[in-house]
MARBA-3410 file (N, C-alpha, C, O; in Angstrom, 1 decimal):
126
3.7,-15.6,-13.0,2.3,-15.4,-13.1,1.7,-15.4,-11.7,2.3,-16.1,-10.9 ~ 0.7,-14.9,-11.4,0.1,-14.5,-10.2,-1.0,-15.5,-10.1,-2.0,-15.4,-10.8 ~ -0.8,-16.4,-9.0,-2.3,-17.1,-8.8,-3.4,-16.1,-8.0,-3.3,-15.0,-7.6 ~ -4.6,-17.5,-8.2,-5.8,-16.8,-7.4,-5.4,-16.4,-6.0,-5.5,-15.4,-5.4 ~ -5.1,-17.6,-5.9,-4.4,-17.4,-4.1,-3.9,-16.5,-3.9,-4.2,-16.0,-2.8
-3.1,-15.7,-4.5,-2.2,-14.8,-4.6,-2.9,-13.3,-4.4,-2.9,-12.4,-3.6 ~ -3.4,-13.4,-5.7,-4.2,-12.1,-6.0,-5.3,-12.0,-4.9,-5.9,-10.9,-4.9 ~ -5.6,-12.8,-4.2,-6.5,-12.9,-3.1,-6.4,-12.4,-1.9,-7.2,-11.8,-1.2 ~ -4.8,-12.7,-1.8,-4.2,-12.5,-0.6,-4.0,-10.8,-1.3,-4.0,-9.9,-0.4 ~ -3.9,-10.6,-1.9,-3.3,-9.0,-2.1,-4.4,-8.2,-2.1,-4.2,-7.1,-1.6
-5.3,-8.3,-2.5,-6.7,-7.7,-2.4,-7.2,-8.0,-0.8,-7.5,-7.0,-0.1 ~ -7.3,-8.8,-0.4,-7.5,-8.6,1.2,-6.2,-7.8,2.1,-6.6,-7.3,3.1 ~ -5.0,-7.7,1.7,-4.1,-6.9,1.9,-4.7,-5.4,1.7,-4.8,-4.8,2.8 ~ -4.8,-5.1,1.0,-5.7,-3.8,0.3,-6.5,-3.3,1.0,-6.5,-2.1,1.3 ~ -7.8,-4.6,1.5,-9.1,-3.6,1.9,-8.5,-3.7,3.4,-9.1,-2.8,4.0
-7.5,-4.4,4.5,-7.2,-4.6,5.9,-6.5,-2.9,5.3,-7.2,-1.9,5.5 ~ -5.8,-2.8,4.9,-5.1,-1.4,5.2,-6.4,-0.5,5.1,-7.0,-0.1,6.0 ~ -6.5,-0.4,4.0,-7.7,0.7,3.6,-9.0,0.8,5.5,-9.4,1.8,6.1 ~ -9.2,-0.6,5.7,-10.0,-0.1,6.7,-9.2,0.3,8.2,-9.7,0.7,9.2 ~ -7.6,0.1,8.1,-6.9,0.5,9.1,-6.8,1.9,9.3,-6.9,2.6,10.3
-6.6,2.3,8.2,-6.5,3.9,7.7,-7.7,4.2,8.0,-7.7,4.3,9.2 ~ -9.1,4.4,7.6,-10.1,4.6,7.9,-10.7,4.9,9.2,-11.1,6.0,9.6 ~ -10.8,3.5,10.1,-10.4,3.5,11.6,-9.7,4.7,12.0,-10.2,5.7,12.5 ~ -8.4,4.5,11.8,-7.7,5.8,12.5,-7.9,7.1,12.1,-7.3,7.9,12.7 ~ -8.7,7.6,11.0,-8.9,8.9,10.6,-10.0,9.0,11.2,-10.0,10.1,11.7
-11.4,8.2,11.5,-12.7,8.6,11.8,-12.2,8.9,13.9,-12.7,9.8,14.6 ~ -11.1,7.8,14.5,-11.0,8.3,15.6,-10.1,9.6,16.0,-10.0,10.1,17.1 ~ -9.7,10.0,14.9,-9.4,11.3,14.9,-9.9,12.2,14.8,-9.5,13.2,15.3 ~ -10.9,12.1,14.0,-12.0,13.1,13.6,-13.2,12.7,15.2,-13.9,13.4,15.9 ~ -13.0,11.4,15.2,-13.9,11.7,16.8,-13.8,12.9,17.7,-14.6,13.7,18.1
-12.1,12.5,18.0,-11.5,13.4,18.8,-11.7,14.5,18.6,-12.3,15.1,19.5 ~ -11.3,15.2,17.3,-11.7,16.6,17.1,-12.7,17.2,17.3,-12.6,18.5,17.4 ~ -14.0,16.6,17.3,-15.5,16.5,17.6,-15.4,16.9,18.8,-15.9,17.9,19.4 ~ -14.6,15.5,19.5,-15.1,15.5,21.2,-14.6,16.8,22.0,-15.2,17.4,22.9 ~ -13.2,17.2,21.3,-13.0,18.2,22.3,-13.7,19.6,21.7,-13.6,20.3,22.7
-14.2,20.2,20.7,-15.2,20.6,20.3,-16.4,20.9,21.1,-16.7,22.0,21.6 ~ -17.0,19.7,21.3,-18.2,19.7,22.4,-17.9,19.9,23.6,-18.4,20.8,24.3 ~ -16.8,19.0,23.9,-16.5,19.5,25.4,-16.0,20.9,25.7,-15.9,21.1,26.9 ~ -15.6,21.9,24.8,-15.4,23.2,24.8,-16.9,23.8,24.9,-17.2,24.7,25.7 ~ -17.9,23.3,23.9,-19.4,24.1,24.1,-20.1,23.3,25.7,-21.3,23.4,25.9
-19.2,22.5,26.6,-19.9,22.7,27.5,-20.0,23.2,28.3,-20.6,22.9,29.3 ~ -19.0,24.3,28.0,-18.9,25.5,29.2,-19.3,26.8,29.0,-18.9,27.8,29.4 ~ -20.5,26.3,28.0,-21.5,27.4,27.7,-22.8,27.3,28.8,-23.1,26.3,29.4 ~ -23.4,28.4,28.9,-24.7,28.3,29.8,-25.4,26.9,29.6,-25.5,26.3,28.5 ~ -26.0,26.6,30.7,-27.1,25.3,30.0,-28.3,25.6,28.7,-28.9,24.7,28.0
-28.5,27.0,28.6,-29.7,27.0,27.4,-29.0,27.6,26.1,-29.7,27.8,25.1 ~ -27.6,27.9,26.0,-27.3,27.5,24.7,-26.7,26.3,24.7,-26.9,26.1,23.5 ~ -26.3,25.6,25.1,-25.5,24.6,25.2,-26.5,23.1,24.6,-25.9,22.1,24.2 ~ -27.5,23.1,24.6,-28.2,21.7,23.9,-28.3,22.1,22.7,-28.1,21.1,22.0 ~ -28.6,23.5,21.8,-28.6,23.6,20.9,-27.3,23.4,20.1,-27.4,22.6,19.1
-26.3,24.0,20.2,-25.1,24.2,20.0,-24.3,22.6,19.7,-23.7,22.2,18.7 ~ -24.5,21.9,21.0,-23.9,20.7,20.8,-24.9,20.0,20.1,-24.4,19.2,19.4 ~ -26.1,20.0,19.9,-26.5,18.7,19.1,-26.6,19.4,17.6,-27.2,18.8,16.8 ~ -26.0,20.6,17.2,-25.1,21.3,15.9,-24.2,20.3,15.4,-24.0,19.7,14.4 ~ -23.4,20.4,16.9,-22.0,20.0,16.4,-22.2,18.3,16.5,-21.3,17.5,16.0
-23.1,18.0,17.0,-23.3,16.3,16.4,-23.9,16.0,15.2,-23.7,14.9,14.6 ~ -24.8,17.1,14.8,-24.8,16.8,13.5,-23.6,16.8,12.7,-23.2,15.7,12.3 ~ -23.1,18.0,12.6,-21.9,18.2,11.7,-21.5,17.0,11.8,-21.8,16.3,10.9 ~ -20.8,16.3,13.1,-19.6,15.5,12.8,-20.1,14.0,12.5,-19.4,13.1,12.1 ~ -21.9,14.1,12.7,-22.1,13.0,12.0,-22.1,12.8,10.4,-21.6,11.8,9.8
-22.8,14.2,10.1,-22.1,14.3,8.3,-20.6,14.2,8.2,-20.4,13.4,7.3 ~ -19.6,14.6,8.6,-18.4,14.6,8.5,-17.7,12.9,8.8,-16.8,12.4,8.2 ~ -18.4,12.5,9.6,-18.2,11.1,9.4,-18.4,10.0,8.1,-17.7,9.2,7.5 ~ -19.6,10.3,7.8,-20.2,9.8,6.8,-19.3,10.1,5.2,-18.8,9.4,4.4 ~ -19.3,11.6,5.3,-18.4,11.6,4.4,-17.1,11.0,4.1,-16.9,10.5,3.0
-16.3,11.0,5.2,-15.0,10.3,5.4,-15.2,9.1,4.9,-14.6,8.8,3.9 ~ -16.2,7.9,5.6,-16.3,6.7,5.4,-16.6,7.1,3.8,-15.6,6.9,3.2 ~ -17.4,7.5,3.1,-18.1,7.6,1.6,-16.1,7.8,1.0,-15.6,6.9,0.3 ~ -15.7,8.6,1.3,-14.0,8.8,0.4,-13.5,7.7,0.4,-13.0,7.1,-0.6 ~ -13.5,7.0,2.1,-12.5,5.9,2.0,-12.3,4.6,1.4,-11.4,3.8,1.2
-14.0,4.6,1.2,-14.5,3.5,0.7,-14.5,3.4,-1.0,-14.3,2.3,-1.5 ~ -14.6,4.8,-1.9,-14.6,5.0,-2.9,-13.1,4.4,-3.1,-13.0,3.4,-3.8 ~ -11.9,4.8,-2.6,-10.4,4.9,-3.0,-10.1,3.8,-2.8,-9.2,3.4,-3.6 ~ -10.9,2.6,-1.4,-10.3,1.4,-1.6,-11.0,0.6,-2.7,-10.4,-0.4,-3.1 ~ -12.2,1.0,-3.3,-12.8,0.2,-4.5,-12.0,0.4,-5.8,-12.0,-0.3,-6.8
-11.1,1.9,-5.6,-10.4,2.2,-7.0,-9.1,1.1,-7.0,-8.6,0.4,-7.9 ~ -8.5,1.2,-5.3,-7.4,0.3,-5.5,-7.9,-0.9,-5.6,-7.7,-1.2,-6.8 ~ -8.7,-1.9,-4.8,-9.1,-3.1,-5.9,-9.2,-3.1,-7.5,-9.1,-4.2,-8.1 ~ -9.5,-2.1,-8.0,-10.2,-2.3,-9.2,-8.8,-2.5,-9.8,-8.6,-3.4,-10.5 ~ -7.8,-1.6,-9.4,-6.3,-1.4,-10.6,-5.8,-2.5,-9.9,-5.0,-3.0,-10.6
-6.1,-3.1,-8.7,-5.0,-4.5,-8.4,-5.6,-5.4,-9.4,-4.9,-6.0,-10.3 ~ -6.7,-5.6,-9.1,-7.4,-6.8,-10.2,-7.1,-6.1,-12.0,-6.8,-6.9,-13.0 ~ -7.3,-5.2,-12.1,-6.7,-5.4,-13.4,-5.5,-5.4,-13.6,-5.1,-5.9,-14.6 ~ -4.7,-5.1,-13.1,-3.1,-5.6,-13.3,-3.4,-7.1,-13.1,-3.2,-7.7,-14.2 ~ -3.7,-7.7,-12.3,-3.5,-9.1,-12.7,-4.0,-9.7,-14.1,-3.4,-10.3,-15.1
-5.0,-9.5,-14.0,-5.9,-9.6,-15.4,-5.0,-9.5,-16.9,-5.2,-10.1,-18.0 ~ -4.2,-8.6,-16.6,-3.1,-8.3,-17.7,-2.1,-9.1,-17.8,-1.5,-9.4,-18.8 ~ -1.9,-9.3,-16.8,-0.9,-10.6,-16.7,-1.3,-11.6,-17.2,-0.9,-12.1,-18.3 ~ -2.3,-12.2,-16.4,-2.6,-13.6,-16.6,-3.2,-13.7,-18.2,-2.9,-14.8,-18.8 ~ -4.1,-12.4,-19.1,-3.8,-12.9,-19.9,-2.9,-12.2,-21.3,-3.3,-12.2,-22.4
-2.0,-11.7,-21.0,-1.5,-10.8,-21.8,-0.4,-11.8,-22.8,0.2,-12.7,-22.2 ~ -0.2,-11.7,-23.9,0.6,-12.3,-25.0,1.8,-11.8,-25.0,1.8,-10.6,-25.2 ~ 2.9,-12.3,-24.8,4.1,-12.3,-24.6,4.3,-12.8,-25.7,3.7,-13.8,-26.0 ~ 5.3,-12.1,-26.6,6.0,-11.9,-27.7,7.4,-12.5,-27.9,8.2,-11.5,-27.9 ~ 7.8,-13.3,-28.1,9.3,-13.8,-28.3,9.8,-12.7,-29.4,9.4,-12.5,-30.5
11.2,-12.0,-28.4,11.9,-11.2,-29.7,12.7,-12.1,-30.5,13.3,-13.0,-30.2 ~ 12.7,-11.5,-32.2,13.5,-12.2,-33.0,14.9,-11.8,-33.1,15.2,-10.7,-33.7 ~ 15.7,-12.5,-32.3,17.1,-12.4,-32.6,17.8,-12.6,-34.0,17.1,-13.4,-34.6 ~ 19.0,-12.3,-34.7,19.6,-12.6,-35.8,20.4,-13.6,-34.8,20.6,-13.6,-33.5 ~ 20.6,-14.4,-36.0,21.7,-15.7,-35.5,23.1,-15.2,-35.0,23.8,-14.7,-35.9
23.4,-15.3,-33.7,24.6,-15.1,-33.1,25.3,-16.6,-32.7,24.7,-17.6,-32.3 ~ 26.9,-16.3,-32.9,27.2,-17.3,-32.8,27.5,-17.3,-31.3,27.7,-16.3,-30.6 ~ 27.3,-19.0,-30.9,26.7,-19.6,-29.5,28.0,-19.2,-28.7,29.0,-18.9,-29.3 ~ 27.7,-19.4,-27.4,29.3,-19.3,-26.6,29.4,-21.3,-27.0,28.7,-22.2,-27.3 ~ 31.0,-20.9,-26.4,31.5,-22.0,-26.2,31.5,-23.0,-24.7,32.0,-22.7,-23.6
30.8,-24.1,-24.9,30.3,-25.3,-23.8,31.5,-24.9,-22.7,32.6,-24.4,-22.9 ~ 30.8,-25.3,-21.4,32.0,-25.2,-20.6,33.2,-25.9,-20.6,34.0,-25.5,-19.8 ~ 33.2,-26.9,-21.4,34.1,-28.2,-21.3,35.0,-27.3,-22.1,36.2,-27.5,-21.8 ~ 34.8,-26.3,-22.9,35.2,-25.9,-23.7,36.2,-24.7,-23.1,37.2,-24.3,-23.7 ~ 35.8,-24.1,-21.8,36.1,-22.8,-21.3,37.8,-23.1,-21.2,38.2,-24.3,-21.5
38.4,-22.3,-20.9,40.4,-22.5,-20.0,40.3,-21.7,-18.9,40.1,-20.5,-18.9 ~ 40.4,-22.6,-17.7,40.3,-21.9,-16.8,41.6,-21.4,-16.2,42.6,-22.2,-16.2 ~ 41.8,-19.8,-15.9,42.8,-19.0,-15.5,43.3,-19.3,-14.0,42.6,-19.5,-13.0 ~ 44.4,-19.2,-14.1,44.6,-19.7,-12.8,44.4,-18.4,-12.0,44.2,-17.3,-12.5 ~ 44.8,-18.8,-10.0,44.1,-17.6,-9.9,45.7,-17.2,-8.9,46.4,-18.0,-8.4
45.9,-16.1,-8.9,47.4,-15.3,-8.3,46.9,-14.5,-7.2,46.2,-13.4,-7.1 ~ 47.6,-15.3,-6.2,47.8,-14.8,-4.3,48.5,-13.7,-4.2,49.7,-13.7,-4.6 ~ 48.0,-12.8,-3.8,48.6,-11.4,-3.6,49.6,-11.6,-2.2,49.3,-12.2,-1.2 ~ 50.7,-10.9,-2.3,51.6,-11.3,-0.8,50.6,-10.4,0.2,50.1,-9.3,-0.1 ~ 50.7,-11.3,1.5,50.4,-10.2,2.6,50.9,-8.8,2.9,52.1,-8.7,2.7
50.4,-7.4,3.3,50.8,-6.8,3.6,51.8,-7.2,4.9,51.6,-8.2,5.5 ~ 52.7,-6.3,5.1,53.1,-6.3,6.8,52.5,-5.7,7.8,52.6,-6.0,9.0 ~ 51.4,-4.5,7.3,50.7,-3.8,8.4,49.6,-4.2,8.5,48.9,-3.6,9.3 ~ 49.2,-5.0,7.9,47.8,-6.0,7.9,47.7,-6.6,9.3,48.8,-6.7,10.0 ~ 46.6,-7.0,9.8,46.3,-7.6,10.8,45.2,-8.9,10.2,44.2,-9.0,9.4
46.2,-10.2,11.1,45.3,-11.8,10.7,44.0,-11.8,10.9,43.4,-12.9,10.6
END
């Protein structure tokens, strides 16, 4: 059975990855942004303010979105970690009914076989 401690530790497990993942996709998507812009800055100067503060929009919506997915998918994985525990901790476990088999015999009871040394090879090495 899974303690609190436990399930605690695994659900903070959960959201440290989830925002590791996160982290590293939004500075990827930085990146892709940045060199983006820095390609529109070798446009004239009077298209060039329009253009780039386009593309900061965009990648500010595209941010936001990202964070909006990543956050949704880590709330689905808490939700199924916590109910798997939930199931555990209270789920009814059923003893199967066996027919009466008869018991082995105590060990006092066993004959122990002796055990037979095989000869060494000769092309063996010690």
């Amino acid at each position: 059975m899974i303690t609190d401690d436990e399930s605690a530790v695994a659900c903070a497990r959960i959201a440290r990855a989830f925002d590791s993942l996160l982290n590293a996709a939004m500075a990827r998507l930085r990146l892709h942004y940045a060199t983006r812009i820095s390609g529109l800055l070798l446009l004239s100067p009077r298209d060039q303010a329009a253009a780039v503060a386009a593309l900061m929009n965009e990648r500010d919506a595209a941010l936001e979105i990202l964070r909006r997915e990543f956050t949704e998918r880590r709330r689905e994985a808490l939700r199924i970690a916590r109910r798997q525990r939930r199931r555990r901790r209270y789920s009814v476990a059923i003893e199967p009914v066996r027919p009466d088999r008869p018991k082995r015999p105590a060990r006092a009871g066993r004959v122990r076989q002796p055990v037979r040394v095989l000869p060494r090879m000769p092309h063996a090495r010690p």
